[in-house]
N, C-alpha and C positions, 0 to 999 in steps of 0.2 A: 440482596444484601443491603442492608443501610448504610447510611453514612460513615456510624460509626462504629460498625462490623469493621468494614474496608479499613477505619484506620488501625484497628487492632492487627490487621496483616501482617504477618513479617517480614517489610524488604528488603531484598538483599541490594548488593553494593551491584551498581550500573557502570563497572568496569570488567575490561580484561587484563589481568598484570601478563606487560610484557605485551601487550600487545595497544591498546589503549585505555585511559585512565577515566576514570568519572570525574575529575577536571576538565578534561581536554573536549569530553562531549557535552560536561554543563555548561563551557565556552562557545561549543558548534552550536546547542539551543539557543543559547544569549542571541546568535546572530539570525536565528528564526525570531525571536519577541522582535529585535531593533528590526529588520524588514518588514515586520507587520505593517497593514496599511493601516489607517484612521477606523474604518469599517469595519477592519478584523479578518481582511482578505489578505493573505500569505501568496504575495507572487512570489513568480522562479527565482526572482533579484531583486533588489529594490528597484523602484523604476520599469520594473518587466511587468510583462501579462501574467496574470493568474488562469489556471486551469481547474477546478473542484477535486479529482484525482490526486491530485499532487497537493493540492489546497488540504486536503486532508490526512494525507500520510505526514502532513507536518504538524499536523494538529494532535495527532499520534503522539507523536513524536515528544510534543509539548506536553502531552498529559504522563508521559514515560517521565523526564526528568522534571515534572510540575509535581511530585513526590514528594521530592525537596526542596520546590522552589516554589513560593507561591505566587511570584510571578509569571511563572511560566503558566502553571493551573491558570492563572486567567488569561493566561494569552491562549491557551485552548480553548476554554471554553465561548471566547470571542470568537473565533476560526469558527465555533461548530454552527454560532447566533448567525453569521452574515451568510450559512448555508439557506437560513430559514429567511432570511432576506432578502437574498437573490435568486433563487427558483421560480422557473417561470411558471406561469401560469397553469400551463396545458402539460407539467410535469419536466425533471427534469432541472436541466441547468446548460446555460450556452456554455458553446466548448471552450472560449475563452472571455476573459475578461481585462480589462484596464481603465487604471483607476477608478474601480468600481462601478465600470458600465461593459454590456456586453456587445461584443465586438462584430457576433456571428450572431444566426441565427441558429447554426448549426449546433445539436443538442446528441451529446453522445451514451452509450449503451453502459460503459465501463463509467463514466463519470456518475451518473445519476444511483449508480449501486454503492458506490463506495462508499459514501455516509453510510450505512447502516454496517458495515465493518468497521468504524472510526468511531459509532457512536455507542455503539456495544465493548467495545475495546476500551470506550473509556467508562462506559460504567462497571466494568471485571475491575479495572484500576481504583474509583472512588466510590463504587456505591451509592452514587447520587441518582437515586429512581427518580428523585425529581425532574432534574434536569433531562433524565433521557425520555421522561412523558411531555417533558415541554419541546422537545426534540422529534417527537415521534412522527410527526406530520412530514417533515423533512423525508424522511424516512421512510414511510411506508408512499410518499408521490415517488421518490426516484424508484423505490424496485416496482410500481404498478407502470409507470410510462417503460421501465425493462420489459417488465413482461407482455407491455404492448408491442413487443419488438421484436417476438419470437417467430420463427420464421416457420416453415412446413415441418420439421422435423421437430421440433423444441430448441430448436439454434434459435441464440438471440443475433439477432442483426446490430451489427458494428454500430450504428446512428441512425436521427432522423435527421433530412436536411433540412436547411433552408427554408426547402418549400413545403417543408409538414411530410415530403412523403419518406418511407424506411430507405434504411438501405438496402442494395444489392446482394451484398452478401454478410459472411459470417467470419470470424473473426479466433482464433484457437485462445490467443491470450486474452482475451476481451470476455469469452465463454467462461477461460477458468478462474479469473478474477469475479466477475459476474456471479459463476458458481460458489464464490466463498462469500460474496455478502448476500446471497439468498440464505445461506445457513445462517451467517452471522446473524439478519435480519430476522429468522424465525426464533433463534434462540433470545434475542433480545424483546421478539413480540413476548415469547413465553413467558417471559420473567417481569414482563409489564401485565403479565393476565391477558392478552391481546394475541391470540395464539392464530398461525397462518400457515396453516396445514398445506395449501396449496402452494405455498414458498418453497420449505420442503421436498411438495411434488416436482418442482420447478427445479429443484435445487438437482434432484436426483435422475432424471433425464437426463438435462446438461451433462452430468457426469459421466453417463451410460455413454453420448456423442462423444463426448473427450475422449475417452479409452477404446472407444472401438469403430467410430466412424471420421477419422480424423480427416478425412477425404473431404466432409462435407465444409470443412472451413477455405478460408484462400490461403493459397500457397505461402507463407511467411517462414520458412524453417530454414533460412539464412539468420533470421534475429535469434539470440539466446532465448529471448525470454519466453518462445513457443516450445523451446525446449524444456524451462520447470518450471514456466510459470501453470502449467498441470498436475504439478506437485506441491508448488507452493499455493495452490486454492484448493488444496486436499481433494480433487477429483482424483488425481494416481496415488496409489497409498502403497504400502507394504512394498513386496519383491517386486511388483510390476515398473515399482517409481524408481527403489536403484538400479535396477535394469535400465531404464530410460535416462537415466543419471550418467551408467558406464559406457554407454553407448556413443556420446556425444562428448564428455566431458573432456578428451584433446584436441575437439572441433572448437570447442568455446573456452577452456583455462586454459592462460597462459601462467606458466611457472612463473614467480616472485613479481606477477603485475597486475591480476586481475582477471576479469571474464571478459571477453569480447561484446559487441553489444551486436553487432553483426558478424559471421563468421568469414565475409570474406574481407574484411580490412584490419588492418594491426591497428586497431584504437579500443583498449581496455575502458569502463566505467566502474563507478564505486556504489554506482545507483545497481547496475547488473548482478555487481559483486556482493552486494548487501543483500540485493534478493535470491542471487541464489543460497547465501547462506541460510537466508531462512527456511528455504526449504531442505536445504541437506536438516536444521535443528530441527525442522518438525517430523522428521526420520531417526531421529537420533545420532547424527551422525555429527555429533561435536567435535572431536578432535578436526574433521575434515572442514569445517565451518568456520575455524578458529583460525585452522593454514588459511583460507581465502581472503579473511578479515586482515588476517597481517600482509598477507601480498598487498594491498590494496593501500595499505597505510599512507605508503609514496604522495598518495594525492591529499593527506592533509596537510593543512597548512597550519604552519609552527607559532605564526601567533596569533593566531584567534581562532584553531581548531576544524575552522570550515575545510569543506572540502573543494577538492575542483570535480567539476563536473567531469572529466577523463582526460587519456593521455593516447598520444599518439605516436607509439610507441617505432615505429620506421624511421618519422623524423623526430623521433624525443621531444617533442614539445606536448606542452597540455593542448587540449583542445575539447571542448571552445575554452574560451579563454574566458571562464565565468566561475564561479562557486555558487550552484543552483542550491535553495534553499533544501529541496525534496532529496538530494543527493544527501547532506549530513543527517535529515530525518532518517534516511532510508537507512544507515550507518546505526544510529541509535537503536532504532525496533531490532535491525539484525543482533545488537549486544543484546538486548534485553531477550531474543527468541534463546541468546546462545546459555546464558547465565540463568533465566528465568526472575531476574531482579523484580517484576513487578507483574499483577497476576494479568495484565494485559499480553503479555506473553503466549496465553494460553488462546487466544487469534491464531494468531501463526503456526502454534506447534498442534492445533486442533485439537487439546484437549482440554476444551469446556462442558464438555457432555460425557466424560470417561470418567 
């Protein structure tokens, strides 16, 4: 799609009535541009460390309500320039960063994938093939150091360390995140003429371990997010995924507060909450999507729209006591899966290819 295909799109409006407004989130994005660094790196805070994972779900974020704002379009497409800036060498990206220098040597599995679901996501949105051929580099190092990472099975391995060598084991939400920017990444080679049939095979493995050898990952099934984040990277699809959905879903929602991040402490997230609604939307499952988004609302804040990172709900206080920036992105993307406002959307609810 060109340029100006993409602006002929019809967007629709990046609200929920009655639940939250396209004010209140072009307010939560304002406070993604004003945390920008110099560079173009989106840490968790201003003043915090930057992670690429998170670094990019706000650059999502930015090209969702960069729509309408052309400020924002360029604070995105900064966010996506200082990916290609900071990757190191031997593939990949340190797991953390501050003030534009890396912290660790430490280079992980789920971070080096995710630009190619951000960077795809944002060409569905603008149709700038330009920009995602000047990108593509980025892009095709992180999924080759993934798929240096794949372990006996086709499990990718959680990172590499320090010292160059893999990790130990595997990882269930690392796998199914992994497995939606190897699609993403092949759909976006396609469409660049750059086609990676073997992404693809990568893609579709992963998925095979997700849904039937869930043994082979580490034990993590106290955090929600092992719960659908196999749904929200389209590995579990159909009846198998609301099965897996009903199964758990009064282990991890709490009524009028949110999803837990871990199942056994009473502390709700909006980052949780946000994801799983995009996976109930990439199900169809709107109305259910819509109740979780309003439970959640508690933790915006009324005058500048950010969010708090959770609440801790035994002794009623927020905690931590921060409004991370990837918390209001993650907020954003879940409206835009629920609504469809913008064709980036079609990330999440997996129909770029139907």
């Amino acid at each position: 799609m060109s340029t100006a295909a993409a602006a002929a799109v019809a967007f629709r409006d990046l609200e929920l009535p009655g639940v939250v407004s396209a004010e209140q989130l072009h307010r939560a994005a304002d406070h993604l541009v004003r945390s920008q660094e110099e560079d173009g790196a989106v840490p968790w805070f201003p003043g915090g460390h930057t992670d690429v994972w998170d670094h990019v779900e706000c650059a999502m974020a930015l090209t969702v309500t960069g729509v309408h704002d052309p400020e924002h379009a360029r604070a995105a497409r900064r966010a996506y320039l200082w990916l290609d800036s900071s990757r190191h060498p031997d593939g990949g990206w340190a797991a953390k960063f501050r003030q534009g220098r890396p912290v660790t040597r430490l280079r992980e599995a789920n971070h080096a994938a995710y630009p190619a679901v951000g960077l795809f996501h944002h060409l569905l949105v603008t149709g700038d093939t330009e920009f995602a051929e000047l990108m593509w580099p980025s892009v095709e190092s992180g999924i080759e150091f993934v798929l240096g990472l794949r372990g006996e099975h086709g499990e990718i391995l959680w990172a590499r360390s320090e010292d160059g060598s893999p990790g130990d084991h595997a990882l269930l939400t690392v796998c199914a995140s992994v497995h939606h920017a190897l699609r993403c990444g092949a759909a976006l080679a396609a469409r660049l003429g750059r086609e990676r049939p073997e992404w693809t095979a990568a893609a579709e493995r992963l998925a095979v371990l997700i849904r039937e050898r869930e043994e082979l990952f580490a034990d993590r099934s106290r955090f929600s997010m092992d719960w659908f984040y196999p749904i929200l990277g389209g590995a579990v699809r159909g009846t198998a995924a609301k099965e897996r959905l009903a199964e758990r879903w009064d282990r991890f929602v709490v009524p009028g507060l949110g999803v837990r991040c871990v199942s056994d402490q009473p502390w709700v997230t909006a980052a949780e909450s946000s994801e799983l609604v995009l996976a109930l939307a990439s199900l169809g499952e709107i109305e259910a999507g819509v109740q979780v988004l309003r439970d959640v609302q508690h933790l915006r804040d009324e005058e500048d729209g950010m969010y708090w990172t959770g609440y801790q709900f035994a002794e009623q206080v927020r905690w931590p006591v921060e409004r991370s920036t990837w918390t209001s992105a993650a907020v954003i993307l879940a409206v835009d899966a629920l609504t469809g406002a913008t064709p980036g959307s079609q990330v999440f609810l997996h129909s770029w290819d139907t």
